[in-house]
Phi, psi and omega in degrees: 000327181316283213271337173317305173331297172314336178283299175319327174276305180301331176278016192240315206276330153323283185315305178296328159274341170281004148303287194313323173227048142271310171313338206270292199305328191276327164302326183270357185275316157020263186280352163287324166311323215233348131306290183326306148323308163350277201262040203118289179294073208257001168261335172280325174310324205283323187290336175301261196312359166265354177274289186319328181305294166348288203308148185263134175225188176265151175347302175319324163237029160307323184265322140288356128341313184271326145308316176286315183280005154311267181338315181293348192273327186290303217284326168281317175285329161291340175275325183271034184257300198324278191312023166244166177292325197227161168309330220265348196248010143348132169198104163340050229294172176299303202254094184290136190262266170264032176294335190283012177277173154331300267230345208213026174289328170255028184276001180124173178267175201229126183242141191285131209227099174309325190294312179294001178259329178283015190256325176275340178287002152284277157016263216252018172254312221270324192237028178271123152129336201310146152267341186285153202300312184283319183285359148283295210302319150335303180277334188288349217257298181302305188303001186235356175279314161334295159322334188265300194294001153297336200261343171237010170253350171244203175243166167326307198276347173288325204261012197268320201270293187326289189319317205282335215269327184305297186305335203283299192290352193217352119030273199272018176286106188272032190257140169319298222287313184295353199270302183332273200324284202287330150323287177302310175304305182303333191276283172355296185296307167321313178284349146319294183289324194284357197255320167242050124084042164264094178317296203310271225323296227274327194277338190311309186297311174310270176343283152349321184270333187254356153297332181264324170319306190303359247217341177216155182281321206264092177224149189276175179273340170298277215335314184284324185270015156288259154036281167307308170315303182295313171281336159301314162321300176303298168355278173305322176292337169273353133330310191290300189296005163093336166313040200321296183278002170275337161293317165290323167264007153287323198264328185298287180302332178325276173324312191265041194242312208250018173267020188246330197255116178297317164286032172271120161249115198279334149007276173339296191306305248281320205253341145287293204298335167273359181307301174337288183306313217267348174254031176244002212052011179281070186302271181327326196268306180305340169286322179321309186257358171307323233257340166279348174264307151023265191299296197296314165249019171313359179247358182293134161264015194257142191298335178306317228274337187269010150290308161336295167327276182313325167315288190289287160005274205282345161299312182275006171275337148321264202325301182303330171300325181303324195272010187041004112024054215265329175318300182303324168324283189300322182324316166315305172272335150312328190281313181304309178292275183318311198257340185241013185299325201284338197293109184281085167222176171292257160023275178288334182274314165281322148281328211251312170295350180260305178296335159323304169306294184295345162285329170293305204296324174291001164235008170249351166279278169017267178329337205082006190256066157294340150287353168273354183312301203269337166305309149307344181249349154317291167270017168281321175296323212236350175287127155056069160294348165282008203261181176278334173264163197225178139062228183276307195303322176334271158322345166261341174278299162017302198272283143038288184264004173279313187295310164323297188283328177284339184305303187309317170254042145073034174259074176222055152246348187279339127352312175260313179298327141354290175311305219284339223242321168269336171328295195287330191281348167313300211295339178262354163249029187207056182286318193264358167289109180309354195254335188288351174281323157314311160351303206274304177301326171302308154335276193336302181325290165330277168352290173296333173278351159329271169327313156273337164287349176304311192264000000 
């Protein structure tokens, strides 16, 4: 009786130790991993962890596991950020998974990685289905990192199919942090579809977002402003389609459902919805709310919000043109010109200042003041000559996105009259430009599709 007992007491003390130290083993490939990141080292980190991967373990460390293999998706998109040639083929994923801890905030950029995509689908083939709370967020984590490296290693539809795999698994799940999750993934997706300009697909998915959002009381504030998102979104596309008044009563309940709550920012809305009013003729109510973001935020220093600005700025000197107002117009674009020229953004330096300039300049011709016409487009050539467009290209985004906007707000003859009023002003401060007859001819083109849409 002695040894069976003896045996039985050696396997119980056998088991418990290669329990401890497979757990010993599994902290330390870990915590090696995660030196190794540290410093840096993001192919030894990764060789850790794929060891660790290997191991067979228990539920208990099933979650460090899933922490480590989080890491190999950063730690492979930092190696494929070091290889690429150039800066500009960069790419954030949407969700970087603990670069965004204490511990892993400043390691560098993250470059789009087929490994790292096959990295997150272990991730979520391994731990999907899963009830515990962190191996959902987990898996909810990868499928949206996926995504950012989809955005430049896949296609659309690739990355529409990633979102479903969300939806399928996690739609009726009600813990906040997942309807957070799956809200966003669903808002991807809709713009997904507006990008390859399938309207219905996109507003459906917008709509969905505003069915699920209704569907529980327990929601975060990113909730709302997905949301707000989604529907600005539906918005413009029904803007596009000619839905006028179902977009004015869509932008109306907006507002007045978050314009009582301060920690709303309500921003988004304020400058589609007056475009919306402003192709609608509702002149006065669209100046109305350009004047409110204007007014209200004008002291803001954040880059969105001083585009927003500028942004109102230049609809509402559209309108005063319409309202022939042409004085209050220019006034406008001297404003625009004067205080935001200097502003290092895309946007406003290549688009909204050059139509300033070509919005003045196309109303001192109006006026008879051709020479002062041409003298504005004069110095539009020569502004911020350090910038990559020069020049003539200037006066063609100028016009371009000048057009762009009467178009939107549905003003297009006045749109044709644009073509015919920078033709002639091309032609007279660029008589000796190799570039202007292309220019020119581009113009003409835009003109003609103008032109059958008028009829």
């Amino acid at each position: 009786m002695l040894i069976p007992s003896l045996i039985i007491a050696t396997l119980i003390v056998i088991y418990y130790l290669r329990k401890k130290t497979k757990t010993v083993s599994v902290d330390k490939l870990c915590n090696r991993a995660i030196y190794f990141t540290s410093r840096g080292q993001d192919a030894m980190a990764i060789h850790e962890i794929d060891k660790m991967i290997a191991l067979k373990v228990t539920p208990q460390e099933e979650h460090v596991v899933a922490t480590a293999m989080l890491l190999k998706i950063d730690c492979l998109a930092r190696l494929a950020a070091a290889n690429l040639t150039t800066k500009d083929d960069l790419v954030i994923p949407s969700y970087p998974t603990l670069v965004q801890s204490e511990y892993f905030h400043d390691l560098g950029p993250l470059g789009p990685s087929s490994e790292a995509i096959a990295s997150c689908d272990d991730v979520i083939n391994r731990f999907i289905g899963h009830t515990d709370k962190d191996l959902k967020r987990t898996v909810l984590m990868a499928i949206l990192c996926k995504g950012g490296h989809l955005t430049i290693l896949g296609e659309p539809m690739d990355r529409i199919a990633n979102i479903d795999v969300m939806i399928k698994y996690f739609d009726d799940d009600d813990e906040p942090f997942v309807i957070n999750y799956v809200l966003e993934g669903m808002l991807k997706k809709g713009n997904e579809f507006n990008e390859l300009q399938e309207a219905d697909n996109a507003i459906a998915v917008y709509d969905n977002i505003e069915q699920k959002f209704n569907r529980y009381n327990q929601y975060q504030l990113e909730d709302i402003t997905t949301l707000i998102t989604a529907m600005v979104n539906k918005n413009k596309l029904l803007n596009k389609l000619d839905h006028i008044d179902e977009a004015l009563t869509n932008f109306n309940n907006l507002i007045t459902r978050y314009e009582d709550f301060p920690e709303v920012d309500i921003k988004p809305i304020l400058i589609p919805y007056a475009d919306v009013l402003a192709k609608s003729e509702r002149c006065k109510d669209a100046i109305a709310y350009y004047n409110i973001m204007i007014e209200h935020f004008a002291e803001s220093s954040e880059s969105q919000t001083i585009k927003e600005i500028t942004r109102a700025y230049t609809g509402k000197a559209i309108i005063l043109e319409h309202m022939e107002q042409n004085n209050l117009a220019i006034d406008i674009y001297d404003r625009l010109i004067d205080d935001f020229s200097s502003i290092d953004d895309h946007d406003i330096t290549y688009e909204l200042i050059p139509m300033a300039y070509v919005g003045k300049a196309i109303l001192l011709q109006r006026k008879g003041e051709k020479y002062e016409a041409t003298a504005i487009l004069e110095a539009l050539m020569y502004y911020n000559k350090n910038n990559i467009y020069t020049g003539l290209n200037y006066i063609v985004k100028g016009y371009q996105h000048r057009t762009k906007l009467l178009l939107d707000m549905g003003r297009l003859s006045e749109a044709k009259v644009t073509c015919d009023l920078i033709v002639n002003l091309i032609q007279d401060i660029a008589k000796e430009s190799d570039n202007t007859e292309e220019m020119i001819a581009e113009i003409q083109q835009d003109k003609e599709k103008i032109a059958d849409a008028v009829q």
